[in-house]
KEDOMI-289827 format. One record per residue: residue number from 1; chain; x, y, z of N, C-alpha, C in turn. Coordinates in nm, 3 decimals. Each point is the difference from the previous one (the first is absolute). Layout:
% KEDOMI-289827
<pt pos="NUM" unit="A" n_px="X" n_py="Y" n_pz="Z" ca_px="X" ca_py="Y" ca_pz="Z" c_px="X" c_py="Y" c_pz="Z"/>
...
//
This chain:
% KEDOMI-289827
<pt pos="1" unit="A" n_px="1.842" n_py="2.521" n_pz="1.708" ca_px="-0.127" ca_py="-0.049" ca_pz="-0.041" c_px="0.008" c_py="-0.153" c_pz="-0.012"/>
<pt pos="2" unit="A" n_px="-0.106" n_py="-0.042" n_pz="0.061" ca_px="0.016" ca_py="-0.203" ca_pz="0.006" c_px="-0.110" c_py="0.013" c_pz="-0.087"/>
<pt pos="3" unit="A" n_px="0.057" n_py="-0.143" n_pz="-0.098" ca_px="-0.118" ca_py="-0.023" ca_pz="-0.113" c_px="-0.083" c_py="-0.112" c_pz="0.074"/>
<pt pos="4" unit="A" n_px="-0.125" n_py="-0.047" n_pz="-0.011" ca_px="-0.090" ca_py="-0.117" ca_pz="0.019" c_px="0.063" c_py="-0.071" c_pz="-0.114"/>
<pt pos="5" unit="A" n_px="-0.036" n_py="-0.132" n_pz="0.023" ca_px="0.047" ca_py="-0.110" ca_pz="-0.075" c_px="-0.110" c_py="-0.135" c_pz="0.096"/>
<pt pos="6" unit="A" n_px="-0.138" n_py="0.065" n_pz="-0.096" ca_px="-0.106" ca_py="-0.089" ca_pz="0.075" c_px="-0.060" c_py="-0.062" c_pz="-0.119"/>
<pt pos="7" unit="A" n_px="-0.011" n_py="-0.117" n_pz="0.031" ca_px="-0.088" ca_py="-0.091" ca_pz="-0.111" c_px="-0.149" c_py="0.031" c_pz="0.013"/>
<pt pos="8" unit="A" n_px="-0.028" n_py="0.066" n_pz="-0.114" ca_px="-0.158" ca_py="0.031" ca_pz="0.011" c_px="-0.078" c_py="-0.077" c_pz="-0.030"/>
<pt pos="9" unit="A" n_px="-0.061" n_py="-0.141" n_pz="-0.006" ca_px="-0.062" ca_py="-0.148" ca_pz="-0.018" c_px="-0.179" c_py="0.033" c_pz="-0.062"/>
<pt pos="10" unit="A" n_px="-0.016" n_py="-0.007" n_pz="-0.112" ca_px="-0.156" ca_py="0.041" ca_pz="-0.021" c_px="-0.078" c_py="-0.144" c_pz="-0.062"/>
<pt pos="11" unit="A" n_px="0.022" n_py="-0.104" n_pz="0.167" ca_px="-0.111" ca_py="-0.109" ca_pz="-0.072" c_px="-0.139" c_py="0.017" c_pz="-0.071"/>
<pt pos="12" unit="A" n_px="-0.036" n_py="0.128" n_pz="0.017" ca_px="-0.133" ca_py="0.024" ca_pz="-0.080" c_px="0.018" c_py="0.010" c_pz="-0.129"/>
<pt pos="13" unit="A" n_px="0.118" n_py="-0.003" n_pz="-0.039" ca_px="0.064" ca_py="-0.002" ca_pz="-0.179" c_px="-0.006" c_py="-0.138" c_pz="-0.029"/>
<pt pos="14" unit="A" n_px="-0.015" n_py="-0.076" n_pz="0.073" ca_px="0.028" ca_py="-0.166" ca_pz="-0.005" c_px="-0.047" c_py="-0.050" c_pz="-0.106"/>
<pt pos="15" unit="A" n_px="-0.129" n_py="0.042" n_pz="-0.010" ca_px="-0.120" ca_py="-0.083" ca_pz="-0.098" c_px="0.014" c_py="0.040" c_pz="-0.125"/>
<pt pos="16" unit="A" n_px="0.045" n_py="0.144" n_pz="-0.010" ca_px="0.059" ca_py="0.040" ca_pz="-0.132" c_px="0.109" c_py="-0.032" c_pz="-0.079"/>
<pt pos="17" unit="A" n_px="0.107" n_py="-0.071" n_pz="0.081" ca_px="0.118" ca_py="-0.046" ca_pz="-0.028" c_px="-0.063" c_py="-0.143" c_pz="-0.013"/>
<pt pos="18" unit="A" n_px="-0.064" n_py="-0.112" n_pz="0.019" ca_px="-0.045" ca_py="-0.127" ca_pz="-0.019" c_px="-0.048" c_py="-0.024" c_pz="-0.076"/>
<pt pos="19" unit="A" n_px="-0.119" n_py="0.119" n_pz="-0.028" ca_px="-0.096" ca_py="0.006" ca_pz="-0.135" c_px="0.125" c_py="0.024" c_pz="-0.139"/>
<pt pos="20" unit="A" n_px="0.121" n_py="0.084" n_pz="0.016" ca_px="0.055" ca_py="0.023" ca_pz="-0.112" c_px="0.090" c_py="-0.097" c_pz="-0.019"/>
<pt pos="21" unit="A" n_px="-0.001" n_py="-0.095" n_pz="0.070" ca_px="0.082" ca_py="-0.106" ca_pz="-0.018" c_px="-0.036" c_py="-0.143" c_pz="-0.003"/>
<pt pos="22" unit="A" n_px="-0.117" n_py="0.015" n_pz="0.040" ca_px="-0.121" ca_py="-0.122" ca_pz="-0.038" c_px="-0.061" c_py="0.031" c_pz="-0.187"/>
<pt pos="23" unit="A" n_px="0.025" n_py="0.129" n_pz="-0.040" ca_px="-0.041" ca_py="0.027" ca_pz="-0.103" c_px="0.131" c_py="-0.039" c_pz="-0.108"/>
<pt pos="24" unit="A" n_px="0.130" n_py="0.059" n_pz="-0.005" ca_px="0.104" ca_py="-0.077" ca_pz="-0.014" c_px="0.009" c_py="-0.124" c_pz="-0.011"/>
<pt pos="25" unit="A" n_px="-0.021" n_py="-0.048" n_pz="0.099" ca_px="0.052" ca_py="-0.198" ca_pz="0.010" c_px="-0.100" c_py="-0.039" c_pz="-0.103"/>
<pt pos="26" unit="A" n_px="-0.171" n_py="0.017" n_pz="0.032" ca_px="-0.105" ca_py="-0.044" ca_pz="-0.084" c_px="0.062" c_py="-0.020" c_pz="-0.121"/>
<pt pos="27" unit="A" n_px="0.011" n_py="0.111" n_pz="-0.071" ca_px="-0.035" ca_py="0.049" ca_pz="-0.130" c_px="0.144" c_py="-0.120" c_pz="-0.050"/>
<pt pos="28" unit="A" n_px="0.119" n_py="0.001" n_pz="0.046" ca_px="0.156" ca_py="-0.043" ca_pz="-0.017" c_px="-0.052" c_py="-0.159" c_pz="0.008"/>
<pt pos="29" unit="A" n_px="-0.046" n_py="-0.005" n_pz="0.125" ca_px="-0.017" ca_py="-0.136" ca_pz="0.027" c_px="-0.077" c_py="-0.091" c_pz="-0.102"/>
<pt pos="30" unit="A" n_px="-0.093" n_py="0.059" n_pz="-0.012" ca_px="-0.110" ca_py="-0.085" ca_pz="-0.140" c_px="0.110" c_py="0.016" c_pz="-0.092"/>
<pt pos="31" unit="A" n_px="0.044" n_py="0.092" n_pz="-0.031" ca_px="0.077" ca_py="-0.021" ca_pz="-0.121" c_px="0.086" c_py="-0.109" c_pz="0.020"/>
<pt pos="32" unit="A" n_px="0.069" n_py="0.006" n_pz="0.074" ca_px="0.107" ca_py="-0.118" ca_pz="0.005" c_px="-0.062" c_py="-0.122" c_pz="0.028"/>
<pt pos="33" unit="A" n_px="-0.096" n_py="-0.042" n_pz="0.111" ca_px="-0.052" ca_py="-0.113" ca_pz="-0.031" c_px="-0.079" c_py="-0.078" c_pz="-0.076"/>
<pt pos="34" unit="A" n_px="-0.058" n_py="0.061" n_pz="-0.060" ca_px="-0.111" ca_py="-0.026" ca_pz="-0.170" c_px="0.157" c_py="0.007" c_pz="-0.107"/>
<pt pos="35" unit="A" n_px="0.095" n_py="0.080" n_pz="0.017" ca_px="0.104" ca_py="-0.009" ca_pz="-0.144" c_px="0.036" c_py="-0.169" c_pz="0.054"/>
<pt pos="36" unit="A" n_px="0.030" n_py="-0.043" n_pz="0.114" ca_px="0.086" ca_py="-0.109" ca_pz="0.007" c_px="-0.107" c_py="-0.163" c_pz="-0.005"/>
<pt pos="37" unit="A" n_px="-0.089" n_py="0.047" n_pz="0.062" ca_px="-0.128" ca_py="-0.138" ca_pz="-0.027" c_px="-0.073" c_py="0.032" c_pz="-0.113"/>
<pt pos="38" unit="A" n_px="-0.018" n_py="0.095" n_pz="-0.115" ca_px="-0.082" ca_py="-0.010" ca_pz="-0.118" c_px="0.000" c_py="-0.127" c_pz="-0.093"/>
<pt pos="39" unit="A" n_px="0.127" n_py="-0.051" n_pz="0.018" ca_px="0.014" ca_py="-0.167" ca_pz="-0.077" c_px="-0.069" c_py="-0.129" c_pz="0.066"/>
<pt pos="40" unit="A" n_px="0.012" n_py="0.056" n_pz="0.150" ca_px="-0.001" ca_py="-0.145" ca_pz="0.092" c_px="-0.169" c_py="0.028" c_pz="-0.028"/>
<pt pos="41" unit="A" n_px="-0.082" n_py="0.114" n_pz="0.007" ca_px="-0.161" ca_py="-0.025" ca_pz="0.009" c_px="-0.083" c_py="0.003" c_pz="-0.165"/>
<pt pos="42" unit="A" n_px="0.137" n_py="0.025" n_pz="-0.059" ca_px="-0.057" ca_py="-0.025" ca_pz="-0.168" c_px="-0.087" c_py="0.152" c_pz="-0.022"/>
<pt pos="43" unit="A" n_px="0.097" n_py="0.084" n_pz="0.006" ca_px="-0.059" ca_py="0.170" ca_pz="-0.031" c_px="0.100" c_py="0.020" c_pz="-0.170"/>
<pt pos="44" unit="A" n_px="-0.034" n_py="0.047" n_pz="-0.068" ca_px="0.071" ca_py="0.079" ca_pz="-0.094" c_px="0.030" c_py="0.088" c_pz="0.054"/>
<pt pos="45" unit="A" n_px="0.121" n_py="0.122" n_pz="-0.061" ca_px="0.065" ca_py="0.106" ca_pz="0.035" c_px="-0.147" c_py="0.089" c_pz="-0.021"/>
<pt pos="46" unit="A" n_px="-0.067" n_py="0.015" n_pz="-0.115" ca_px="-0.139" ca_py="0.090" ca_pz="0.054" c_px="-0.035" c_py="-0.031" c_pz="0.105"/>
<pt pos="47" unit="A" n_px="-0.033" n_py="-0.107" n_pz="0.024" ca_px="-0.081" ca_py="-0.036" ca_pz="0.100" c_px="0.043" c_py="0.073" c_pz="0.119"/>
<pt pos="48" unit="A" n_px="0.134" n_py="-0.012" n_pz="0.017" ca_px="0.062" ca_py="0.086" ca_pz="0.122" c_px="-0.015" c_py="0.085" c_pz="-0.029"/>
<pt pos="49" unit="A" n_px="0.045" n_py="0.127" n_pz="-0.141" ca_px="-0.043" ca_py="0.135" ca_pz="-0.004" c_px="-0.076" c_py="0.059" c_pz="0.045"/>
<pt pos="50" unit="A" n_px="-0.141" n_py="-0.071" n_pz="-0.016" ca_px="-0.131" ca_py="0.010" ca_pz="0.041" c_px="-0.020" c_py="0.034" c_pz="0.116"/>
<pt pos="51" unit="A" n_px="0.051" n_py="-0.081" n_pz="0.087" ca_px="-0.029" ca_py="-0.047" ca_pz="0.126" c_px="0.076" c_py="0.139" c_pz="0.054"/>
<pt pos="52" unit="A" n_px="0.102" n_py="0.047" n_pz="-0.042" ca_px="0.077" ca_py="0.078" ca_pz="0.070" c_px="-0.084" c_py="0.170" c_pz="-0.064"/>
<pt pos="53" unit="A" n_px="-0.061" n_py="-0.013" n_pz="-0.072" ca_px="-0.071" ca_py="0.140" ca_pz="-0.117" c_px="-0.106" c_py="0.014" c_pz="0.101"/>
<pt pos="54" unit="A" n_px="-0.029" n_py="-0.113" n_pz="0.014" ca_px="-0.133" ca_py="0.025" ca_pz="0.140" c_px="0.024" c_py="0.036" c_pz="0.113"/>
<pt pos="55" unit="A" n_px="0.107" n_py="-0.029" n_pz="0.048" ca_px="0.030" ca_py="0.025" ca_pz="0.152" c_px="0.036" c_py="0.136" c_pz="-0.036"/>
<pt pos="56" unit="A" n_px="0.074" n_py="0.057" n_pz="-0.080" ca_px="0.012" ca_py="0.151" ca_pz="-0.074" c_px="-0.121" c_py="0.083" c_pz="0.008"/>
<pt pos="57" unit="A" n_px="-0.080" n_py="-0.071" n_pz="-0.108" ca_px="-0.151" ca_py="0.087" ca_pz="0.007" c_px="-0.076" c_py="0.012" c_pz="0.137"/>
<pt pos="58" unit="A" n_px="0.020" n_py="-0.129" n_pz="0.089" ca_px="-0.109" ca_py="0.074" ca_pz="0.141" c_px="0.083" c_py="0.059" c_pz="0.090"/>
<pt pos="59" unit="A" n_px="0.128" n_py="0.017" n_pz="-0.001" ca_px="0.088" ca_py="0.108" ca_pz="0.064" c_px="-0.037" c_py="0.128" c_pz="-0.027"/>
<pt pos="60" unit="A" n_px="-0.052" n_py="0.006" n_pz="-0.184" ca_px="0.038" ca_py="0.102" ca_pz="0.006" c_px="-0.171" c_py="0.111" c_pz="0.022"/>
<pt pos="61" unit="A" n_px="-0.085" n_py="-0.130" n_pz="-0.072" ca_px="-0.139" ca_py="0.031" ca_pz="0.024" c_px="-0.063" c_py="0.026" c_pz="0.181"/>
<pt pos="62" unit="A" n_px="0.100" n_py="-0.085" n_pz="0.086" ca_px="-0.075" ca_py="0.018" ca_pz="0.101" c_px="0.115" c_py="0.129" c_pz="0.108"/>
<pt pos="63" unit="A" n_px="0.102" n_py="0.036" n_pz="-0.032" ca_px="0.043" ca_py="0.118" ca_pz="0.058" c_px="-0.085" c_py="0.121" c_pz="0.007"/>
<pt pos="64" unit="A" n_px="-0.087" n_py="0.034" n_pz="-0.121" ca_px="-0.099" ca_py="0.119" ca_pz="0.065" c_px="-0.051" c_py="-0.030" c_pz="0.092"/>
<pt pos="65" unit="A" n_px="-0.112" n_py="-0.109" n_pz="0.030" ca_px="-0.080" ca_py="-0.030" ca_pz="0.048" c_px="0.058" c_py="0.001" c_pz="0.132"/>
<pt pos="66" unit="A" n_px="0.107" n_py="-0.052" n_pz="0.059" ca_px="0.037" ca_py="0.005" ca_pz="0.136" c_px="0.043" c_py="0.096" c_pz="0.014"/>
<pt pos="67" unit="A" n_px="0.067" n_py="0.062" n_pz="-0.078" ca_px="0.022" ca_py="0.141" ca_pz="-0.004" c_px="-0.071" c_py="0.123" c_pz="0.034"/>
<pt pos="68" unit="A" n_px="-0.123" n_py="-0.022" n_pz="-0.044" ca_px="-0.121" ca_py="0.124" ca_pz="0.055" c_px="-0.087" c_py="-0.096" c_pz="0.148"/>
<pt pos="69" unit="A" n_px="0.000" n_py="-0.131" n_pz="-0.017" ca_px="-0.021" ca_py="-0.058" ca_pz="0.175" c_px="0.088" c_py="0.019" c_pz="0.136"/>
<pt pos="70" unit="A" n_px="0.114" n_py="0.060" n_pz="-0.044" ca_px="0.081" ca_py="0.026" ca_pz="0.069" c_px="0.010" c_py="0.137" c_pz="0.000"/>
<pt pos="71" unit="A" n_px="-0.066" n_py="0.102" n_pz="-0.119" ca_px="-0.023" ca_py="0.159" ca_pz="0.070" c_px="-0.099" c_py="-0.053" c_pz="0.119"/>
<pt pos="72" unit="A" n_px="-0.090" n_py="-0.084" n_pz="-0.047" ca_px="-0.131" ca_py="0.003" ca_pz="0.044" c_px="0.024" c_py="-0.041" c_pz="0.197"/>
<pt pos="73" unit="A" n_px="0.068" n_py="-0.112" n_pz="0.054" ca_px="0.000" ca_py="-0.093" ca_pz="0.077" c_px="0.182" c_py="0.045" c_pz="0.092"/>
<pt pos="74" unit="A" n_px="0.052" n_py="0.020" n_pz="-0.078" ca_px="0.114" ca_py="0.025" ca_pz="0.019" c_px="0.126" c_py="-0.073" c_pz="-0.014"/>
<pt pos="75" unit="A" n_px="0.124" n_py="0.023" n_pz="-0.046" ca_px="0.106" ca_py="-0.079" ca_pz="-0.071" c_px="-0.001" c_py="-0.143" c_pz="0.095"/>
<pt pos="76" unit="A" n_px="0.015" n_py="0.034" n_pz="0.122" ca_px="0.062" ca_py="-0.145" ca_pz="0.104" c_px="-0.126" c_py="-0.106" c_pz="-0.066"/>
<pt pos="77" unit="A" n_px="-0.103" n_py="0.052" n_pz="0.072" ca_px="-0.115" ca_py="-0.135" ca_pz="-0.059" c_px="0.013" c_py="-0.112" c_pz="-0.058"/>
<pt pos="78" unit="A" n_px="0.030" n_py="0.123" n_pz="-0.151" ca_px="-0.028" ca_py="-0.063" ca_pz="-0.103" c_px="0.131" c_py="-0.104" c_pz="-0.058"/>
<pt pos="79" unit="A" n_px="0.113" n_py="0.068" n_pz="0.015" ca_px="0.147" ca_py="-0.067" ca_pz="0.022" c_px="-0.012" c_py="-0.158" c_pz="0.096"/>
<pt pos="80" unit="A" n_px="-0.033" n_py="-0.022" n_pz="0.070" ca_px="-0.068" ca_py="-0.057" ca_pz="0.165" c_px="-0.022" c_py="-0.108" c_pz="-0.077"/>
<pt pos="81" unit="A" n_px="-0.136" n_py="0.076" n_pz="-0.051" ca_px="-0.132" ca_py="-0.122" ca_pz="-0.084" c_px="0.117" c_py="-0.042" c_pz="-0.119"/>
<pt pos="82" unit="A" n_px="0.045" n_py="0.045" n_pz="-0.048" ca_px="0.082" ca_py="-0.043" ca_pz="-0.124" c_px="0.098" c_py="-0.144" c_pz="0.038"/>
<pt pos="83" unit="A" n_px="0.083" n_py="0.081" n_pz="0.080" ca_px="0.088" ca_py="-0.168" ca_pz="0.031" c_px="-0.055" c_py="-0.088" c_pz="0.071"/>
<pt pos="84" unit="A" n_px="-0.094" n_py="0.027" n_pz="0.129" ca_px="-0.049" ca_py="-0.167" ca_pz="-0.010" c_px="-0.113" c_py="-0.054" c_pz="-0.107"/>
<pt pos="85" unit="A" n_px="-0.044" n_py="0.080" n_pz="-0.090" ca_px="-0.084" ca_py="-0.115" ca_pz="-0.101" c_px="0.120" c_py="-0.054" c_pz="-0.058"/>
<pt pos="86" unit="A" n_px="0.098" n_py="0.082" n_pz="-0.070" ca_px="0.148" ca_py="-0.023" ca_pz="-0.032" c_px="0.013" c_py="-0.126" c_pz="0.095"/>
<pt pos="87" unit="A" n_px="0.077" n_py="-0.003" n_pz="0.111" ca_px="0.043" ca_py="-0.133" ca_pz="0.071" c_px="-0.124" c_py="-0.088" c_pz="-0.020"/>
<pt pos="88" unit="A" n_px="-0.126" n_py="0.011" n_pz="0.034" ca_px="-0.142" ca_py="-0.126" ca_pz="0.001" c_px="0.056" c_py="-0.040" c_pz="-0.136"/>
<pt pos="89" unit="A" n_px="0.017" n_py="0.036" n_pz="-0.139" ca_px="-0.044" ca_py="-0.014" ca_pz="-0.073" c_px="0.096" c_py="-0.144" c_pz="-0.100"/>
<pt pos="90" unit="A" n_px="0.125" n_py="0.076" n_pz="0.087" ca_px="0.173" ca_py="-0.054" ca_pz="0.002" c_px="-0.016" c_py="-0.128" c_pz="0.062"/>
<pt pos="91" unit="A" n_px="-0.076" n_py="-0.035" n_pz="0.131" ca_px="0.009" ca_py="-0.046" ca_pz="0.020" c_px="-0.126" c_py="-0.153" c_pz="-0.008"/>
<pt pos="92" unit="A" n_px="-0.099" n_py="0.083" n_pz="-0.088" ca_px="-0.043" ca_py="-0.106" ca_pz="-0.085" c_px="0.055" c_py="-0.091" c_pz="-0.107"/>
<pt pos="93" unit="A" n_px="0.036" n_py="0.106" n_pz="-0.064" ca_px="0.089" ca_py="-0.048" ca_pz="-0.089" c_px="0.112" c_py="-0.109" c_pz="0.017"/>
<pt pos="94" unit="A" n_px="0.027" n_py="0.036" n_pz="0.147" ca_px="0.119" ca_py="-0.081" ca_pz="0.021" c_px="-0.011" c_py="-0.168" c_pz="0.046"/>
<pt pos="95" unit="A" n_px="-0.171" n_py="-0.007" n_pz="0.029" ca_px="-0.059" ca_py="-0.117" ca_pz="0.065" c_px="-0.059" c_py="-0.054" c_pz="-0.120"/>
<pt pos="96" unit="A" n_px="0.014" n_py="0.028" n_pz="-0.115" ca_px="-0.071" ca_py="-0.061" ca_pz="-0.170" c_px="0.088" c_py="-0.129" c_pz="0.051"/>
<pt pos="97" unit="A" n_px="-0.085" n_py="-0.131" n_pz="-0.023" ca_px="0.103" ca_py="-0.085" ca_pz="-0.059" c_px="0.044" c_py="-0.021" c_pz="-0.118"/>
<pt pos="98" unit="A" n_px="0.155" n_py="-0.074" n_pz="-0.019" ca_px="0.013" ca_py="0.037" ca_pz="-0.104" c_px="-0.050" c_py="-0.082" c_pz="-0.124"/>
<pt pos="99" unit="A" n_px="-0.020" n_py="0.041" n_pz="-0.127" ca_px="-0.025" ca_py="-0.118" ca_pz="-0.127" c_px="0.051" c_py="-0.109" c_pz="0.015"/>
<pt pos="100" unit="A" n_px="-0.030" n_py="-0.088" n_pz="-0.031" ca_px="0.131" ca_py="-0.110" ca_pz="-0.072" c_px="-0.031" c_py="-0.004" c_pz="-0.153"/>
<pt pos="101" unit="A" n_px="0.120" n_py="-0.025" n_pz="-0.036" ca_px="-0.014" ca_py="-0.027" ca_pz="-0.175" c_px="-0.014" c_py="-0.129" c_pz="0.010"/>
//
């Protein structure tokens, strides 16, 4: 008996693996970059709490909602629509100039 020893490749998993790791970095990433500039933009440690309690609350407020748009429309879509407002949004952010003190 010969065994197969075939790589079964499911780029259609792609977007699911990006989204869970765009969701990862997000959430890690704010944290770490708001913990390390909260002095340089003049935040108190609430101030950061805050900031991070919120990004908490619409994670957690807006998971139904894509959640039943995605019974509705179907998972890829909505995953799809997710990371590029995700990247547009990144990459506004990334064109802010910056303060000066």
């Amino acid at each position: 008996m010969r065994e197969s020893s075939v790589t079964v490749t499911r780029p259609h998993l792609a977007p699911l693996y990006l989204a869970g790791f765009m969701t990862a970095f997000g959430a890690h990433g704010i944290a770490a970059a708001l913990g390390a500039e909260t002095e340089d933009i003049g935040w108190t440690l609430l101030a950061f709490g805050f900031t991070l309690a919120l990004y908490d609350l619409a994670e957690v407020l807006l998971k139904p909602v894509f959640g039943a748009l995605s019974d509705r429309i179907g998972v890829r879509p909505v995953i799809v629509a997710g990371l590029l407002a995700f990247a547009a949004f990144s990459a506004v952010g990334a064109l802010v100039p910056a303060r000066s003190a």
